[in-house]
N, C-alpha and C positions, 0 to 999 in steps of 0.2 A: 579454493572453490568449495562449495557447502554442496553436494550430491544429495536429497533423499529419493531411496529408490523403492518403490512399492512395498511404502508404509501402512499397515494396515493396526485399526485398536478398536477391538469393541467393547461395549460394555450393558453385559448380559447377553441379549437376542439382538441390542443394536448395533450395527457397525456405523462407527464412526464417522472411522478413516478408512478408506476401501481404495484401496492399492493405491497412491499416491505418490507422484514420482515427480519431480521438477530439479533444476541446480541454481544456484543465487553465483552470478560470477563476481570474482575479483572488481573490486572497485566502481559494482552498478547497484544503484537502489532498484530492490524488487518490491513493486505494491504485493500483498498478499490480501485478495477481497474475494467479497461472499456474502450471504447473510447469515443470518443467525441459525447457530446449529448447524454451518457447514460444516466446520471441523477445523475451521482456521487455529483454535487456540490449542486444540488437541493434538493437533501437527507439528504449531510450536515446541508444544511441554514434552512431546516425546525427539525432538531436535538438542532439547539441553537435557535428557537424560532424568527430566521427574516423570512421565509416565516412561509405562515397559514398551515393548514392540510386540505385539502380535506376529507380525509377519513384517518383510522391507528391511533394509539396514538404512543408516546416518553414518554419509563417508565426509570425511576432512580432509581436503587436498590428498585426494585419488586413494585413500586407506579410510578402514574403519575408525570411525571418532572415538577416540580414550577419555575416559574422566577429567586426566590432565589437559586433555586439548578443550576441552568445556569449562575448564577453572579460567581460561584465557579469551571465555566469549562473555562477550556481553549481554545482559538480558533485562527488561521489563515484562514481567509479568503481567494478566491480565488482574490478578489481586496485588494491587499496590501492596508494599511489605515491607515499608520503615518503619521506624517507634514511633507513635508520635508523641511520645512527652520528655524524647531526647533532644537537644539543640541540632539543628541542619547541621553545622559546620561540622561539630561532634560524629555526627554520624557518618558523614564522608569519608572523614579523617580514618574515622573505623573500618569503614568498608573498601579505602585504600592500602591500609596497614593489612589489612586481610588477604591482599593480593601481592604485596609483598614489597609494599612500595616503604619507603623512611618516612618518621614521622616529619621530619619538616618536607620533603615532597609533597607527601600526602596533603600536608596544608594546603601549600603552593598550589598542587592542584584541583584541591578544591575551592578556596575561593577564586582559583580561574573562572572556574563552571558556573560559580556563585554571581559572579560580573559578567559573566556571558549573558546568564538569565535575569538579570536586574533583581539580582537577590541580596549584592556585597553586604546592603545593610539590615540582611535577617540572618545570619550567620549563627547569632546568640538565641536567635529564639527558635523554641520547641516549633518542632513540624504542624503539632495537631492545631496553633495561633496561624498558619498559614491560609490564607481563601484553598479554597479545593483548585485553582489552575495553579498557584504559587508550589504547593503541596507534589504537582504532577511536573512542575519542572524540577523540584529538587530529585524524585523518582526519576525523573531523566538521566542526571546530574550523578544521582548513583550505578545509571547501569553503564556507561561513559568513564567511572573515576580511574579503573584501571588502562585505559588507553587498549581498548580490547583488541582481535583480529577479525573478531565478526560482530555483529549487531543484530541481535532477533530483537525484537519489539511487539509488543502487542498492544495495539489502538495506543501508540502514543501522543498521538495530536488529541486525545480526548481532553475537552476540559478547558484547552489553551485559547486566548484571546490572539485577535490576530496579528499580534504583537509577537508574542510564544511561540506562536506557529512560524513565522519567519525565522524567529534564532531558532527553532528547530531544524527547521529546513537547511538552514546555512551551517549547523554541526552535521547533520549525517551526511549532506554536498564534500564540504571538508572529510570526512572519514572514506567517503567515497572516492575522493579524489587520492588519498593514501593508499587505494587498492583495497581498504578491506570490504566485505561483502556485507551490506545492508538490508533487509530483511525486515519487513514493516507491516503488518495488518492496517486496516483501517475502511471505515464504512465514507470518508468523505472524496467519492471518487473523482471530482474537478480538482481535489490536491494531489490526488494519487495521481490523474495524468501532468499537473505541472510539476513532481518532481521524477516520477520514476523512469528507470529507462527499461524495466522487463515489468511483466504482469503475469499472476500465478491466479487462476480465477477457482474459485472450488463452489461445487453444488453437491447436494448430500452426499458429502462425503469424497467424491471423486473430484478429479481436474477436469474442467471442461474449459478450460483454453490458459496456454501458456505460450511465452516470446515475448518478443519484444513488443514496443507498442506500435510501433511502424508496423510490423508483420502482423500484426491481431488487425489493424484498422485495414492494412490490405487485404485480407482475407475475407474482411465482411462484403455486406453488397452495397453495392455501391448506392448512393442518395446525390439526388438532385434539388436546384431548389428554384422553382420556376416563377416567377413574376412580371405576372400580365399588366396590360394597362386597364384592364376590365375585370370583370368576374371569372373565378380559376374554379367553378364548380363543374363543369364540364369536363372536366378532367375525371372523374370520377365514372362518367362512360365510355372514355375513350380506351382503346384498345391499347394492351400490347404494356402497360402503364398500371401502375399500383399505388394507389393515392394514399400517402401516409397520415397525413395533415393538411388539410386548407384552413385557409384564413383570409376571406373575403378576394381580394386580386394573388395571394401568396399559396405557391402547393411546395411541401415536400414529399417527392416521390421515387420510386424505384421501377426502372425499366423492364419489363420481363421480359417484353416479344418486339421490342425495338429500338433505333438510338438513339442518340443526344439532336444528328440532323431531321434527321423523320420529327422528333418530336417539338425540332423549332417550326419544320415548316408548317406544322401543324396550330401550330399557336397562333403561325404568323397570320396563317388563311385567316383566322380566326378574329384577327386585330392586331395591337400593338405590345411586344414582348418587350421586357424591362431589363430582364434579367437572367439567363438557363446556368446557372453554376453546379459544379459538383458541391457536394457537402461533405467534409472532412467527418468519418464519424468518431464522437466523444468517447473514452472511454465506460460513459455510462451508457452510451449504445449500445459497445462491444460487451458489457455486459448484461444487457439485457436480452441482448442475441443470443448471447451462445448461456444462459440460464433458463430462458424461457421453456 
């Protein structure tokens, strides 16, 4: 398991990262979201040991993380960082031999990765002839080469067509399912809820909501979603009731000062009800609640 415990990094008079504490478990992918300037990548780079700590430590399996336990993670950067007027295959090969793998291994495993991502047949050619998504799965491909124990990522679904993005999804599913711990940034939060199973939410600088996704969406409040056989504009003076959105006969709304029956029979007096469902909320709900 990957501990950071109230990580803190400023730089100058701004604090970045202001005490920041969450865990990435064995064998669960964590979304890691926010907007810009939260401190998501700052978080990252001091997780693999290129920025310093202010304050907080990075524990690896219940001790302080050593250099050598970071030689053995895996990482994309948020600055992609291959050559690009070296051949992919070339470079693989490199950055498997660098982790300590044989050179026929190292092949082996790279043109796996290379067939994983419908690459097998750019193997020879320079990175920088690649489209910019072909470019970001070989960057995948390289953070991957060593068979790591953990996974930090930064925006790595950036770039990929929706092709990309599925063999993405289905390597860090597979790594997850081995136990190791995935760890992933990213601004597309309808993927972040269909893969992940924790959510780490940060707003300047701090966490404002972490767990799983179950316990974050039961935590929110709860939404309804009501459809009449008439016009739902009335809903809007009704007591007790918090109209989020209407849409001609359609409301979604949240209950303040009453229930789900009070607020059938109220419809019904009214005329004919189509519909009273609760509304599952989205992870871009849960973010927008606990950001706002």
């Amino acid at each position: 398991m990957l501990e950071v415990a109230n990580l803190t990094r400023r730089f100058g008079e701004h604090t970045a990262v202001d005490d920041v504490s969450f865990t990435v478990a064995p064998g669960a992918l964590t979304g890691f979201v926010g907007g810009n300037g939260a401190g998501k990548t700052t978080t990252m780079r001091m997780i693999m040991g290129v920025l310093a700590l202010h304050a907080g430590q990075v524990n690896w399996r219940e001790r302080p993380v050593t250099e050598a336990d970071r030689r053995a993670f895996g990482y994309m950067p948020e600055e992609r960082g291959l050559y690009p007027k070296q051949p992919v295959l070339d470079q693989l090969v490199y950055l498997a031999r660098l982790r300590g793998r044989t050179a026929a291994s190292a092949r082996e495993r790279a043109r796996e990765l290379l067939a994983r991502f419908d690459l097998a047949d750019r193997g020879k050619d320079k990175l920088e002839s690649l489209s910019l998504g072909n470019q970001q799965r070989v960057q995948i491909a390289a953070a991957v080469i060593s068979e790591p124990v953990l996974l930090v990522l930064d925006e790595p679904f950036s770039g990929l067509d929706p092709g990309a993005v599925d063999a993405m999804a289905d390597l860090l599913r597979d790594y997850a399912e081995r136990g190791v711990p995935v760890l992933f940034s990213s601004h597309q939060l309808d993927l972040v809820e269909r893969l992940c199973d924790d959510l780490v939410i940060l707003s300047s600088g701090r966490v404002v909501g972490a767990g799983s996704v179950a316990r974050l969406r039961a935590s929110g409040r709860t939404r309804y979603r009501l459809v009449l056989g008439g016009d739902a504009g009335w809903l809007a003076e009704h007591a007790g009731v918090r109209v989020l959105e209407t849409r001609e006969n359609t409301a979604l709304l949240e209950l303040v000062d009453t229930d789900p029956d009070a607020l059938l029979r109220a419809a019904l007096d009214r005329g004919s009800v189509r519909e009273l469902a609760e509304v599952r909320q989205s992870v871009a709900d849960i973010y927008r609640e606990v950001t706002a």
